[in-house]
ROVEX-773647 format. One line per field, with one value per residue: x, y negated, z of N, C-alpha, C in turn; residue number from 1. Coordinates in steps of 0.001 Angstrom, whole numbers, plus 500000, padded with zeros to 6 digits. Each point is the difference from the previous one (the first is absolute). Layout:
BEGIN
n_px	X ...
n_py	Y ...
n_pz	Z ...
ca_px	X ...
ca_py	Y ...
ca_pz	Z ...
c_px	X ...
c_py	Y ...
c_pz	Z ...
pos	NUM ...
This chain:
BEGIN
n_px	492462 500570 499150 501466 500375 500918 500631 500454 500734 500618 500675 500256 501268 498784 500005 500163 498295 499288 498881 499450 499473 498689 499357 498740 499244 498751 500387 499182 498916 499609 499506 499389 499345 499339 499524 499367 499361 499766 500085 499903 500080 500850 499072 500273 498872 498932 499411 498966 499488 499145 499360 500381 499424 501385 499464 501280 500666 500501 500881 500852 500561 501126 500756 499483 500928 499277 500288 498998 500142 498717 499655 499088 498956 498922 498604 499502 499023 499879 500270 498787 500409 499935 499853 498620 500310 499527 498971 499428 499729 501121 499437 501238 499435 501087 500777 501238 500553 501016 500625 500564 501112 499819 501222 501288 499727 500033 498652 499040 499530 499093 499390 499093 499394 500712 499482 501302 499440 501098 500843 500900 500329 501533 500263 500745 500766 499209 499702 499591 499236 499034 499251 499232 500237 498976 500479 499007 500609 500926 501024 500492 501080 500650 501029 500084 500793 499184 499573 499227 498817 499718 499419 499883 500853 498645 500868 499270 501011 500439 501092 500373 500513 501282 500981 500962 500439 501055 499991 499891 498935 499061 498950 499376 498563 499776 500314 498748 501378 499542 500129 501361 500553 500931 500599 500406 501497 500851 500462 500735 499031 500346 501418 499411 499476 500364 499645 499465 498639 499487 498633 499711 500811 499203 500783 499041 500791 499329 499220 500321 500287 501248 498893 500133 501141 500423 500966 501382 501224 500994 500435 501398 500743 501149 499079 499941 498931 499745 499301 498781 499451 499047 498943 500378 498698 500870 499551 499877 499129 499172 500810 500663 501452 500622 500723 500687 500613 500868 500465 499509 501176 499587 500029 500935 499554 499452 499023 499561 498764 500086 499589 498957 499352 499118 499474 500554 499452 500386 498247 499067 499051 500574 501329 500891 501013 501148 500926 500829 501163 499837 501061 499791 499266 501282 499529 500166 499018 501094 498780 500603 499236 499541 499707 498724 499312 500495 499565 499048 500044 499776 499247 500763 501134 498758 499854 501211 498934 500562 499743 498980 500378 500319 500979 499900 497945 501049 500571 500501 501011 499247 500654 501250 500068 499002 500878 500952 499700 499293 498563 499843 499144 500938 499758 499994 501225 500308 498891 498935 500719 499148 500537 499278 500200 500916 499241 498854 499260 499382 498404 499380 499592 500389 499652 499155 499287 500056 500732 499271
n_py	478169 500315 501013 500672 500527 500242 500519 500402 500509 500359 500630 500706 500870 500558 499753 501509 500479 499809 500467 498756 499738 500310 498958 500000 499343 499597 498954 498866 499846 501325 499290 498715 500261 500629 498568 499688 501189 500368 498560 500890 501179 501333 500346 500525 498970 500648 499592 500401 499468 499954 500667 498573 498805 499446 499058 499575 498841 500878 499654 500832 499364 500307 499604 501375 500576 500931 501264 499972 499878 499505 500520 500101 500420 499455 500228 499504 499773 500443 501024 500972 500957 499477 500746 499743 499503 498606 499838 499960 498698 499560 498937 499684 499616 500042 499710 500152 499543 500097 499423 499862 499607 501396 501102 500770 501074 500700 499273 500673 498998 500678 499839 500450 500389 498768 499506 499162 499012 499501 499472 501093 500264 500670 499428 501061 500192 500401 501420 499925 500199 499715 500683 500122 498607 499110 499162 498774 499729 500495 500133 500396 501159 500351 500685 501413 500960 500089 500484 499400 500348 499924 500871 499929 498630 499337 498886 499192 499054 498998 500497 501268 499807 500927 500123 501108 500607 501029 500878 501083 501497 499427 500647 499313 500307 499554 498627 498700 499208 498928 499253 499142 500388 500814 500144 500862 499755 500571 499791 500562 501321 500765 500461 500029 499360 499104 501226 499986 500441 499936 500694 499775 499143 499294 499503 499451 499136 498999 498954 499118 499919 499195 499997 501085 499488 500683 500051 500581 500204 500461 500467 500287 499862 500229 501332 500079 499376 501092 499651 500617 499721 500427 499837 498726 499227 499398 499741 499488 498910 499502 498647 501618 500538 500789 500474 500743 500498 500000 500133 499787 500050 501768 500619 500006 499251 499648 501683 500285 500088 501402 499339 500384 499777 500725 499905 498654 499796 499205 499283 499371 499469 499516 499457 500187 500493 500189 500559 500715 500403 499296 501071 499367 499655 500268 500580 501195 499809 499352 499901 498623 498966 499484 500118 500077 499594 501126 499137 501191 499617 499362 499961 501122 498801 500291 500000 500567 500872 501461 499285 501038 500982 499849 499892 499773 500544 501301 498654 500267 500409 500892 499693 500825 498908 500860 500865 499300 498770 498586 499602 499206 500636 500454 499759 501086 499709 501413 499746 500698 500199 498938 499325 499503 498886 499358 499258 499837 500943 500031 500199 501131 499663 499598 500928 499617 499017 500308 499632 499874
n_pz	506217 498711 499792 500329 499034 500654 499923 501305 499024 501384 499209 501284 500104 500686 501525 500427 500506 501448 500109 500334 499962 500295 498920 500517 499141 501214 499886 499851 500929 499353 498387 500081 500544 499067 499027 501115 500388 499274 500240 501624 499065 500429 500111 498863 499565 500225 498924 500414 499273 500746 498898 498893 500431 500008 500796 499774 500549 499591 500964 499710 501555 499275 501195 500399 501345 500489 499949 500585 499370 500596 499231 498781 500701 498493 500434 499105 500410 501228 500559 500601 500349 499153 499547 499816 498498 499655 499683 501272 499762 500258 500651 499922 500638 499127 500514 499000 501274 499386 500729 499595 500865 499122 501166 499018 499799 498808 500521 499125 499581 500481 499474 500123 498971 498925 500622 499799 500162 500360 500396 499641 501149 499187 500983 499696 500792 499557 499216 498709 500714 498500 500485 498948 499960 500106 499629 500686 500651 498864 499318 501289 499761 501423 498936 500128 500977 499135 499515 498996 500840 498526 500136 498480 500307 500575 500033 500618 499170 501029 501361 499444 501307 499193 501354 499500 501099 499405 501008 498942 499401 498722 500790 498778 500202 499047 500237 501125 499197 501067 499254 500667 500986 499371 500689 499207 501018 499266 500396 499299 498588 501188 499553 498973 500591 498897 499525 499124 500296 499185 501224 498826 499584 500804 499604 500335 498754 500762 499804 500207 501074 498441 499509 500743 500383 498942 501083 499644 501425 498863 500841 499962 501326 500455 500187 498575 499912 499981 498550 500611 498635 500571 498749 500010 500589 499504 500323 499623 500751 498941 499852 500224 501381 498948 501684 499255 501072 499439 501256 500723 500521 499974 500785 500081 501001 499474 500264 498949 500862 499927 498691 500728 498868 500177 498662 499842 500598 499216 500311 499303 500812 500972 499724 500799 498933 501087 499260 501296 499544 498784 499847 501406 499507 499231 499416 500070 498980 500628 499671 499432 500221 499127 500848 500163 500909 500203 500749 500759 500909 498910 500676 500513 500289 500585 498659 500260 500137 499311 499219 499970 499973 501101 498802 501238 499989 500693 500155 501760 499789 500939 501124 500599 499396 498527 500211 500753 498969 500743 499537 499553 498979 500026 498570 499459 499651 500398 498772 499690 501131 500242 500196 500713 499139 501075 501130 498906 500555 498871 500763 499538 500114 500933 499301 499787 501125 501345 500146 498871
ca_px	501302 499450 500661 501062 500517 501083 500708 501588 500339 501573 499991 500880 499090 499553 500421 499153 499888 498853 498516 499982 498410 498951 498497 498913 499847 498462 499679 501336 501148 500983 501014 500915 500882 501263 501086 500895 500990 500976 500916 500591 500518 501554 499699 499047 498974 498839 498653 499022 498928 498627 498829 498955 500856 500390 499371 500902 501166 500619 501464 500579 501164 500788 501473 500921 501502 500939 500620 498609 498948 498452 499154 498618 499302 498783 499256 498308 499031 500263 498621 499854 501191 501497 500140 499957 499409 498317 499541 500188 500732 500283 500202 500191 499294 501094 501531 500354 501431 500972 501138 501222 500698 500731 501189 499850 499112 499050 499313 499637 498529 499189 498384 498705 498229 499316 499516 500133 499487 500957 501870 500679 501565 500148 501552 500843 500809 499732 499102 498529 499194 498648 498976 498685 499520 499852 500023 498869 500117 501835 501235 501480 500383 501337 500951 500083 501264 499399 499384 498597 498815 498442 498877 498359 499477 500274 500182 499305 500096 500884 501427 501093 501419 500668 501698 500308 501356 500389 500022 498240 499653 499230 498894 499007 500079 498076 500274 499489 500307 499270 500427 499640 501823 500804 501366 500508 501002 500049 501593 501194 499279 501507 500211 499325 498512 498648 499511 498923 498994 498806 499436 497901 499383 499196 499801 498784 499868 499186 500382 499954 501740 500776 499563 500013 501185 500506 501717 500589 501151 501014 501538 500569 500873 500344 499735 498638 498863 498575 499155 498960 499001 498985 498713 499983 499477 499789 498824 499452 499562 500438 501361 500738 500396 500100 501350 500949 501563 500822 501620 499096 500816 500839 501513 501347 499537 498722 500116 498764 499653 499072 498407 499034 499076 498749 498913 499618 499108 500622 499859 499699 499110 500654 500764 501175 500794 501156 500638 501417 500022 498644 499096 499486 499102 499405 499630 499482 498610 499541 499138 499994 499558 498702 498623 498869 500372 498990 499269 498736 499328 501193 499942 500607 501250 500306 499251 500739 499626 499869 498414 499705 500999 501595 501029 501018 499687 500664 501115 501441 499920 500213 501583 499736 499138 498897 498887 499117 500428 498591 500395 499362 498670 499972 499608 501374 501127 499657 499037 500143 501347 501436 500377 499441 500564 499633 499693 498662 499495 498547 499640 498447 498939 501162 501368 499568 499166 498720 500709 499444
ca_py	500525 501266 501152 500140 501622 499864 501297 499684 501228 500949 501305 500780 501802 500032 501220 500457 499276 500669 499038 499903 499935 500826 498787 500455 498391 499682 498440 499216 500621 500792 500117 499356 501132 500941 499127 498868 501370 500360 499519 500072 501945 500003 501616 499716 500512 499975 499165 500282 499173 500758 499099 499402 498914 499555 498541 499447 499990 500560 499748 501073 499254 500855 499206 500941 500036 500880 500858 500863 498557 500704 499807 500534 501138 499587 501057 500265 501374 500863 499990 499106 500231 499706 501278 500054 498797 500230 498994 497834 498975 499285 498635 498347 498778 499212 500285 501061 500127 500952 499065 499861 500575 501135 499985 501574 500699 499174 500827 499483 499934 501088 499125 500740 500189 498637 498314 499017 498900 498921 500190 500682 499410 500381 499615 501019 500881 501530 500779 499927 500774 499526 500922 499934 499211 498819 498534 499439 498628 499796 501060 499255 500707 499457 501012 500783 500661 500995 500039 499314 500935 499120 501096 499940 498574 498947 499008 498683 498616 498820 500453 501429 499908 501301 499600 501056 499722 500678 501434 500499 499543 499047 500405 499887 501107 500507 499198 498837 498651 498915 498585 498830 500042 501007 500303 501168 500137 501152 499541 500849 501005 500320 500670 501527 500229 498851 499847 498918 500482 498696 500775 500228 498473 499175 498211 499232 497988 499207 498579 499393 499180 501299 500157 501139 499899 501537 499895 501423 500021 501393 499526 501126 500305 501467 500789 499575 500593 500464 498628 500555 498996 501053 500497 498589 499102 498483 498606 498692 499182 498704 499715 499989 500950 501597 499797 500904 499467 500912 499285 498697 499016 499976 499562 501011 500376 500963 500944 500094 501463 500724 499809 501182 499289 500598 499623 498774 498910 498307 499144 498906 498952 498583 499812 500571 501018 499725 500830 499745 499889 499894 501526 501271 500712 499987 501420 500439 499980 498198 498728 499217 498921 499607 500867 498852 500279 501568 500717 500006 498755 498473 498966 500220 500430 500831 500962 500446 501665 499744 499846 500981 499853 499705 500448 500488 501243 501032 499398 500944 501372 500111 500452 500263 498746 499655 501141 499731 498714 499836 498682 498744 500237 501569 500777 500643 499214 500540 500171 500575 499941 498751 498845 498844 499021 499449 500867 501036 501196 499948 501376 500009 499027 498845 500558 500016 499295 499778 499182 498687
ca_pz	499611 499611 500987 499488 500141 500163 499968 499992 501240 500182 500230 500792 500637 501340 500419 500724 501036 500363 500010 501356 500241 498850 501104 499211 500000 499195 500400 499644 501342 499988 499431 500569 501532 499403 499071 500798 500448 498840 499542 500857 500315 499315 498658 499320 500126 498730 500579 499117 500328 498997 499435 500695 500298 501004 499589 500593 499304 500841 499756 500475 499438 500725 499513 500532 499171 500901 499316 499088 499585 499647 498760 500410 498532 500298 499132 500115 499211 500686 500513 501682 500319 499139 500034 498454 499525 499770 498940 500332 499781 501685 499295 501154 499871 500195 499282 500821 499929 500875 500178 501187 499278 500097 499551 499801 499026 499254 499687 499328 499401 499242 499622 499062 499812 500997 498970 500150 499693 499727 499370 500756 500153 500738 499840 500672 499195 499858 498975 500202 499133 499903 498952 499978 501027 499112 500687 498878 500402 499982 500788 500267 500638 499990 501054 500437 499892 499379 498728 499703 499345 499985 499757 500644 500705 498904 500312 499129 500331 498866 499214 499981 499245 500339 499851 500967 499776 500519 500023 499921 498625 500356 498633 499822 499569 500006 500509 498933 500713 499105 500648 498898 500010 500407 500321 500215 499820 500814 500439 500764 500506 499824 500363 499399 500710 500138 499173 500088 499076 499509 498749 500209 500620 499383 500143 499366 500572 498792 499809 501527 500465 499771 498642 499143 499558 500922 499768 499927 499262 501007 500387 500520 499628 500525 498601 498724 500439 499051 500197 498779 500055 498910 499735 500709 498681 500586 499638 500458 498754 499671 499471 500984 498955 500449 499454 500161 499790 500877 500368 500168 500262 498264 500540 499854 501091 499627 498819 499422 500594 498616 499623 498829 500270 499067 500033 500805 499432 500458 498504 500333 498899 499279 501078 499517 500748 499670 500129 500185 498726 499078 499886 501242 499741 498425 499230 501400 499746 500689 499471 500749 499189 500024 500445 500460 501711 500265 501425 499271 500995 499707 500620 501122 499834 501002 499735 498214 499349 498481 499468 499009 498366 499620 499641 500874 500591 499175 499345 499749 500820 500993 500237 501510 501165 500262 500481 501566 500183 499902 499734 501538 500669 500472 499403 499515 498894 498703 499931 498509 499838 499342 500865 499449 500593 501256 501060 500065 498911 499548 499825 499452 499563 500582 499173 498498 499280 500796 501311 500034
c_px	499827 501742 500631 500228 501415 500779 501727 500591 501459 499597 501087 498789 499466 501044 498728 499713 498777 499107 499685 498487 499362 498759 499163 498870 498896 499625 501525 501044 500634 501168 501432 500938 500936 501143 501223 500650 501078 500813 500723 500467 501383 499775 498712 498418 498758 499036 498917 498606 498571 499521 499460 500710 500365 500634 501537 501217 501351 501684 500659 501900 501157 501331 500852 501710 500340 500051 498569 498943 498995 499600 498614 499222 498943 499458 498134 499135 500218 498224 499869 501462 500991 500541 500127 499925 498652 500176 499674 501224 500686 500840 500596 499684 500610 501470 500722 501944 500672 501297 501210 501915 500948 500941 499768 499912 498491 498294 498646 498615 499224 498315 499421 498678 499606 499051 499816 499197 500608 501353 500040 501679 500853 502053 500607 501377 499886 499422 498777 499087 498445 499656 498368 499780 499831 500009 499460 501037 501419 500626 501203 500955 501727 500378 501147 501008 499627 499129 498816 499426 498929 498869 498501 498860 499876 500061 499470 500094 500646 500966 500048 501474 500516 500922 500603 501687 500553 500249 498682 499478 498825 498637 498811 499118 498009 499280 499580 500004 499251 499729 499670 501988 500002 501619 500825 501315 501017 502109 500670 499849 501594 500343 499481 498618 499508 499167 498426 499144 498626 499404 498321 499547 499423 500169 499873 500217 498907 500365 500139 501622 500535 499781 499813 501333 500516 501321 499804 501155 500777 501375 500586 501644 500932 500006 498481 498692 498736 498884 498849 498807 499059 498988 499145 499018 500175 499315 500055 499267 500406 501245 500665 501165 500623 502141 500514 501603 500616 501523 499650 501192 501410 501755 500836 499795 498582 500303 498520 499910 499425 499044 499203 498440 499063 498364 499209 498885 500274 499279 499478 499063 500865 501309 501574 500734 501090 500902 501199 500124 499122 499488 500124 498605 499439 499509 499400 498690 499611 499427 499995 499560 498417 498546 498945 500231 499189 499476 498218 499548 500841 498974 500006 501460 500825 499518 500741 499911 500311 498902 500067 500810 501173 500895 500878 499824 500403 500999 501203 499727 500624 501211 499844 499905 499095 498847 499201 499728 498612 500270 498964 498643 500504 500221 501497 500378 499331 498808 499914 501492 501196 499342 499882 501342 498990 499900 498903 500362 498962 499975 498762 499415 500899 501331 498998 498820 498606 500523 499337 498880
c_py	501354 500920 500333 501894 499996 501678 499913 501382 500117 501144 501101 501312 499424 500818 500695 499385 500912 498794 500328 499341 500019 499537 500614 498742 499740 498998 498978 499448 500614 500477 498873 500491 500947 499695 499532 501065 500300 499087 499449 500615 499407 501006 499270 500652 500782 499340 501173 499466 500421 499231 498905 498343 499567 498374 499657 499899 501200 500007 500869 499527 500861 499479 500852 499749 501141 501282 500814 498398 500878 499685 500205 500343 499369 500534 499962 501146 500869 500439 499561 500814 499576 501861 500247 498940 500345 499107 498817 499390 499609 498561 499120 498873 498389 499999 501294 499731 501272 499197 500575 500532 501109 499947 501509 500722 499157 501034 499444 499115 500783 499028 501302 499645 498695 499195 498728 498571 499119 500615 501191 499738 500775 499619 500639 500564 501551 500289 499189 501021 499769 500854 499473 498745 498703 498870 499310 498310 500129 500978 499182 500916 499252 501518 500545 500496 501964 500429 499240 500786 499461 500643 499874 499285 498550 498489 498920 498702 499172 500262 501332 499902 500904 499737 501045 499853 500979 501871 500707 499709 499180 500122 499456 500696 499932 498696 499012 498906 499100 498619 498606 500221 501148 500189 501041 500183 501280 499511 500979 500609 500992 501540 501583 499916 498793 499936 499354 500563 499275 501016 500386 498497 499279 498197 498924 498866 499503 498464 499633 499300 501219 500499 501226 500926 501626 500241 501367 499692 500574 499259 501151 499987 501473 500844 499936 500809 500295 499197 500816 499448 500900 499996 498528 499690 498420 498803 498483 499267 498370 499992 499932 500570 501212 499640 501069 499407 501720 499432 498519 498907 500002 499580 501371 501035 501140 500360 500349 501737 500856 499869 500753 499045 500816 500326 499211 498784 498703 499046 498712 499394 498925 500064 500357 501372 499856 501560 499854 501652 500241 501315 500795 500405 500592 501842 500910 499852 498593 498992 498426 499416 499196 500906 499909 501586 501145 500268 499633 498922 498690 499249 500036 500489 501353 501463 500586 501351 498929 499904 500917 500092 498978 500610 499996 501097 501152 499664 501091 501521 500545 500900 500299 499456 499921 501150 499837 499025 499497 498563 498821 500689 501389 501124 500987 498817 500777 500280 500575 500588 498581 498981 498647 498616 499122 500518 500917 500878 499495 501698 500140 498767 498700 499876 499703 499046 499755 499506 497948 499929
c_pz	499335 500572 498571 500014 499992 500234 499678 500893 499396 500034 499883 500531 500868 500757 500713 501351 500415 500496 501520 500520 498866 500442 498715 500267 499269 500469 500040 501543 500314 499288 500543 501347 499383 499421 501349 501079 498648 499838 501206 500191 499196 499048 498876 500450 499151 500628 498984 500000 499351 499326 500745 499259 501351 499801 500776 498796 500574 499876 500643 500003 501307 499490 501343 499151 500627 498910 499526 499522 498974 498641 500506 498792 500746 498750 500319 499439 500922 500829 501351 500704 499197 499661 498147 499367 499340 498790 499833 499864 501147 499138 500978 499278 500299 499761 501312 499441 500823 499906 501183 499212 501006 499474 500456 501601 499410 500381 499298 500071 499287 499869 499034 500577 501525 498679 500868 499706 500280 499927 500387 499745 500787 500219 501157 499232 500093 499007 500372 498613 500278 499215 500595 500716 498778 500730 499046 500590 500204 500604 499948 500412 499412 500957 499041 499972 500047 498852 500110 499021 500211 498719 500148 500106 499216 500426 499332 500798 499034 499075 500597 499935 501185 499821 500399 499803 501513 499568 499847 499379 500515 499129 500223 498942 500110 500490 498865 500706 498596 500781 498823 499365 500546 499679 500573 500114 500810 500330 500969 500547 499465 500633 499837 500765 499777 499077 499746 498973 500106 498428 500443 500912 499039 500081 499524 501032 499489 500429 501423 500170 499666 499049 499610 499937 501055 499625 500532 500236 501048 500376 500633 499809 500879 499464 499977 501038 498899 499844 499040 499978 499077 500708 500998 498991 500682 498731 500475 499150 499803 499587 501053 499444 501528 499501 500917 500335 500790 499724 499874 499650 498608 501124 499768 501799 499799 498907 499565 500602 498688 500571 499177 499874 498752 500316 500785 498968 500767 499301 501153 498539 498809 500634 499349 501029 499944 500905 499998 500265 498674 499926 500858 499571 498783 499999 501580 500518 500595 499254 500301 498884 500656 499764 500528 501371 499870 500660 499725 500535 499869 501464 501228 499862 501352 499756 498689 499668 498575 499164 498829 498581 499954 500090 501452 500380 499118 499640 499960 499980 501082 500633 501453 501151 500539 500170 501568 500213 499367 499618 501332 500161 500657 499016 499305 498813 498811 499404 498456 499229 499595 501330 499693 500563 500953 501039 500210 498709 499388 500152 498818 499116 499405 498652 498566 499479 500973 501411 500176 500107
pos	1 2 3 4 5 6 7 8 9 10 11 12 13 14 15 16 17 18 19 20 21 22 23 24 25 26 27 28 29 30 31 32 33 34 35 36 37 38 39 40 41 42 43 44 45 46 47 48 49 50 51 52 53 54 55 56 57 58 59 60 61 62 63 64 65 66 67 68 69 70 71 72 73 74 75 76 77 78 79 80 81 82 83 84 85 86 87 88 89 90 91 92 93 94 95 96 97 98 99 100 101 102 103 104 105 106 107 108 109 110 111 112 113 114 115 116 117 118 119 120 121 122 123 124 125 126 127 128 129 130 131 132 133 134 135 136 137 138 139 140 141 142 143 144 145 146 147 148 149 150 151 152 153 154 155 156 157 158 159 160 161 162 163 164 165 166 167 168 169 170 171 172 173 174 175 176 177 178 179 180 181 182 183 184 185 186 187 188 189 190 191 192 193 194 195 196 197 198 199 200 201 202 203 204 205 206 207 208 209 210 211 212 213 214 215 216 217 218 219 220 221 222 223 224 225 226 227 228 229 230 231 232 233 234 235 236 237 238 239 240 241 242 243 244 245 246 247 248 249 250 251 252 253 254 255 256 257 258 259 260 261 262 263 264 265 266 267 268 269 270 271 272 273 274 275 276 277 278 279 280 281 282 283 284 285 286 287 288 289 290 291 292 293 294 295 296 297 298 299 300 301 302 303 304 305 306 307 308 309 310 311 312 313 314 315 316 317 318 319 320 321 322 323 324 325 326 327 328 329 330 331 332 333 334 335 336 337 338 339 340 341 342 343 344 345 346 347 348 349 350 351 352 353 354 355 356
């Protein structure tokens, strides 16, 4: 059965809340003891886990109703006290859910500096937020009634698909989804806070169930929510295609959210594009057409650095986004002064003709 990326969130404020046990975690007994205390506590938990792998599937499931319902913060790379982080890797070695359903107060899913080897999954109604963590075997996240923050991190499987719907903005941001299907939908992002940003990503379909095929599409009705699409390189290959919709349904009920969309790269080998409406993406430095695939390493689709001398490296120029703001290897947005499209920087070498 191939594993599926799935992403569905509500989103509503958090409210405030305080943290209530604090596990520090170097073996997979123990991590499990901590997962199955935490999801007995009425307070949210942290887990911190050291360097290392830990060989278990791990399920973290909480269907509390009483008035403090727990989130949790999980986090690797830590040292032998959990005190500082270090430089090792900390890997589960298997899938990893967070399930259950919360009712307000909302508190959140927090995931960093993990690496996953099968699904990660996460179906709650709360924030969730992913920085630095890769999943090699699917993402499934179903929530949230708080913002979705996803930084950093890179997802690889069948299908990517992102459903959000609700209160809170919603960012992605430095970020390399790649698959065979991807599906991106954002619904009744409302009320002056839903707004929705999709910038310095990288996504790369290639052949398989699905073909390649990467949907985009906005819905919104109440009042209009913010929709920015910059500095994205999306790709695919073969005869596939790349489709844009916003006001998906085109009803008198929905209203088309402002849309800002620049210096974007949209191509594909072979294939088609279809745009609703035809010029969301016209002028604003956005490139779409037919383009042979930029990345230096064609024979690893898990592998998209820009390959030497392409026209994406230096592409924009740089804005106040991006003075503290890094891209997936770590490195500053800004380099030589301009900003490269996607999720990597090319640094040195990498930027002119010796990367092969």
């Amino acid at each position: 059965m191939p594993f599926r990326f799935v992403i569905m969130t509500c989103l509503l404020a958090a409210a405030p809340f305080s943290y209530g046990a604090d596990y520090c975690v170097s073996t997979t007994d123990e991590l499990s003891a901590a997962v199955g205390a935490a999801a007995a506590d009425t307070n949210p938990s942290i887990i911190k886990l050291r360097s290392g792998d830990y060989v278990e599937n791990i399920v973290y499931s909480q269907q509390n109703t009483g008035s403090n319902l727990p989130g949790i913060e999980m986090s690797g790379g830590w040292d032998a006290a959990c005190e500082q982080p270090e430089s090792g890797q900390t890997r589960i070695v298997g899938n990893v859910a967070f399930t259950g359903v919360q009712e307000f107060p909302h508190y959140p899913v927090v995931l960093s500096h993990l690496m996953v080897t099968g699904e990660l999954a996460t179906r709650t109604w709360s924030a969730v937020e992913i920085r630095d963590v890769q999943s090699v075997g699917g993402l499934d996240i179903g929530c949230c009634a708080g913002p979705l923050a996803i930084e950093r991190s890179a997802f690889f499987g069948e299908v990517v698909d992102i459903a959000t719907s609700g209160h809170g903005a919603s960012i992605l941001r430095n970020n390399v989804f790649a698959g065979a299907l991807g599906n991106f939908d954002w619904f009744d992002q409302s009320d002056g806070e839903g707004s929705v940003t999709l910038r310095g990503n990288t996504f790369h379909f290639t052949h398989g169930r699905g073909g390649g095929i990467i949907v985009f599409a906005v819905k919104t009705h109440r009042e209009p929510a913010a929709f920015e699409f910059s500095r994205n390189l999306m790709t695919h290959a073969e005869a596939n295609a790349v489709l844009f919709q916003i006001d998906l349904d085109d009803d008198d009920d929905f209203i088309e959210p402002p849309f800002t969309a620049a210096d974007n790269w949209i191509g594909f080998e072979a294939g088609r594009l279809t745009l609703t409406p035809p010029d969301m993406l016209a002028g604003n430095g956005n490139v779409v057409g037919e383009f042979p695939l930029p990345y230096r390493n064609a024979d690893d689709p898990s592998d998209v650095h820009l390959r030497s001398g392409s026209p994406m490296i230096d592409y924009s120029e740089p804005d106040a986004l991006d003075l503290d703001d890094f891209d997936m290897d770590g490195h500053p947005r800004i380099f030589d002064g301009r900003v490269d499209v996607g999720a990597y920087e090319a640094l040195g070498i990498f930027r002119s003709g010796f990367d092969d």
